[in-house]
C-alpha positions as CSV (number, residue, x, y, z in Angstrom):
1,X,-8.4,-13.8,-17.3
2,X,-8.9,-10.8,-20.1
3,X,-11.3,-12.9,-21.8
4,X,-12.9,-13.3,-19.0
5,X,-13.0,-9.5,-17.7
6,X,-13.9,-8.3,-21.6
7,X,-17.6,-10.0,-20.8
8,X,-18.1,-7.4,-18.3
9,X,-16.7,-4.5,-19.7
10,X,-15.1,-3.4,-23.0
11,X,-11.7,-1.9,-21.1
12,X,-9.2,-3.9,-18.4
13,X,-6.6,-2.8,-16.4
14,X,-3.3,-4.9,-16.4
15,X,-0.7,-4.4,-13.8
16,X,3.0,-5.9,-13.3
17,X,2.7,-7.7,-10.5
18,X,5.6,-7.0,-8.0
19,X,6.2,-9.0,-5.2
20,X,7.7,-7.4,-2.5
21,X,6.9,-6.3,1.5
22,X,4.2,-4.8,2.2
23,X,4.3,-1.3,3.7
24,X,1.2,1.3,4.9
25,X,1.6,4.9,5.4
26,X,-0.7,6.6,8.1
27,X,-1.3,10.1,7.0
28,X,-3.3,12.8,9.6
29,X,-3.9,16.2,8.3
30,X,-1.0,16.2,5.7
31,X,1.8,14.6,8.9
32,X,3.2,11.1,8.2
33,X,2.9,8.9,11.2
34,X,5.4,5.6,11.6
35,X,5.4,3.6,8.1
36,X,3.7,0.1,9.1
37,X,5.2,-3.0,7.7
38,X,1.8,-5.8,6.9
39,X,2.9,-9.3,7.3
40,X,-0.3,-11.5,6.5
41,X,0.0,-15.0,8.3
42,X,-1.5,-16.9,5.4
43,X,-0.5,-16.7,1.7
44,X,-2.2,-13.8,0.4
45,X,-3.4,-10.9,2.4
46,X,-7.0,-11.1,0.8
47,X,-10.1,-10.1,3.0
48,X,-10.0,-13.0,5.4
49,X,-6.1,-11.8,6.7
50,X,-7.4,-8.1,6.6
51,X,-10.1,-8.0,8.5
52,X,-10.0,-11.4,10.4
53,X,-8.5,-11.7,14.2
54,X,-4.7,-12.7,14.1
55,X,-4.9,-12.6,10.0
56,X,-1.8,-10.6,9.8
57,X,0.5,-8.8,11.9
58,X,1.1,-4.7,11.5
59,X,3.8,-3.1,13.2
60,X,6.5,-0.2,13.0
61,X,9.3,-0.5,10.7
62,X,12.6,0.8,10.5
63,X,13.6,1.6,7.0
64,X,17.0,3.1,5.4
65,X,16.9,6.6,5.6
66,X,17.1,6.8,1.8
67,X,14.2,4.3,1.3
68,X,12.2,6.4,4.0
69,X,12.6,9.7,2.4
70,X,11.5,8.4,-0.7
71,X,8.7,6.7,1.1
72,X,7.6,9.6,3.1
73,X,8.0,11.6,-0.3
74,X,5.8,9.4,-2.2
75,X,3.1,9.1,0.6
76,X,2.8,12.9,0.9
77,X,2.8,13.8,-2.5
78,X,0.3,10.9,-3.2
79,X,-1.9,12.3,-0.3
80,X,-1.9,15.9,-1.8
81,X,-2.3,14.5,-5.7
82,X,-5.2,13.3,-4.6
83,X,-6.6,16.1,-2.5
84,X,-7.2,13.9,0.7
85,X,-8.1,15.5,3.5
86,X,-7.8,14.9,7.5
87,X,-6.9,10.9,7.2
88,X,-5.1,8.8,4.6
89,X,-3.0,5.4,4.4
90,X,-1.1,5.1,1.4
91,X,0.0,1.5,1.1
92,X,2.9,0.5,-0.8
93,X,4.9,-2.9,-1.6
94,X,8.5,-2.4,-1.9
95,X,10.9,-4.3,-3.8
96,X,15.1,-4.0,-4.0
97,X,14.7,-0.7,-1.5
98,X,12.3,0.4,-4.2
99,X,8.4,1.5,-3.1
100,X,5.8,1.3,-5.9
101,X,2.1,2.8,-4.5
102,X,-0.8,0.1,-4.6
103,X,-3.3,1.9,-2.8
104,X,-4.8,5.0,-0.9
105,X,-7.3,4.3,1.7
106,X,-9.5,7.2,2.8
């Protein structure tokens, strides 16, 4: 797969891959709304479980109040890092009670 990449360009990313659940945090003018767990229904939550009717369930989840505060932490200070303004999800996938960021959507 580098081989592959290096035709296109002369740098790659490689990440760890972590498997873990899936978590989004809604963000609205620097206030954290309820963390949302993803649950796609098919194997991978590519485009078609995104975006697709019925391709994945969202709803409110209750985490430890330790994981929470560190996720709340992380979403806020991921928000402000990167000088987001008014609306923000910063998705996360966490593994052994521990969140790792994957994404900001703006």
């Amino acid at each position: 797969a580098v081989l592959e990449a290096l035709k296109y360009d002369t740098e790659v990313m490689i990440e760890e891959y972590i498997k873990g659940d899936e978590i989004t945090c809604p963000i609205i003018d620097g206030k954290m709304l309820p963390v949302l767990a993803i649950k796609p229904k098919g194997k991978f939550f590519d485009i078609a479980s995104k975006y697709g009717d019925g391709g994945a369930d969202e709803f409110i989840v209750e985490l430890n109040e330790d994981l929470h505060k560190e996720v709340e932490k992380m979403a806020l200070e991921t928000y402000k890092l990167l000088k987001c303004d008014v609306y923000a999800r910063v998705d996360m996938l966490v593994k052994d009670n521990i969140p790792y960021v994957l994404e900001v959507n703006t």
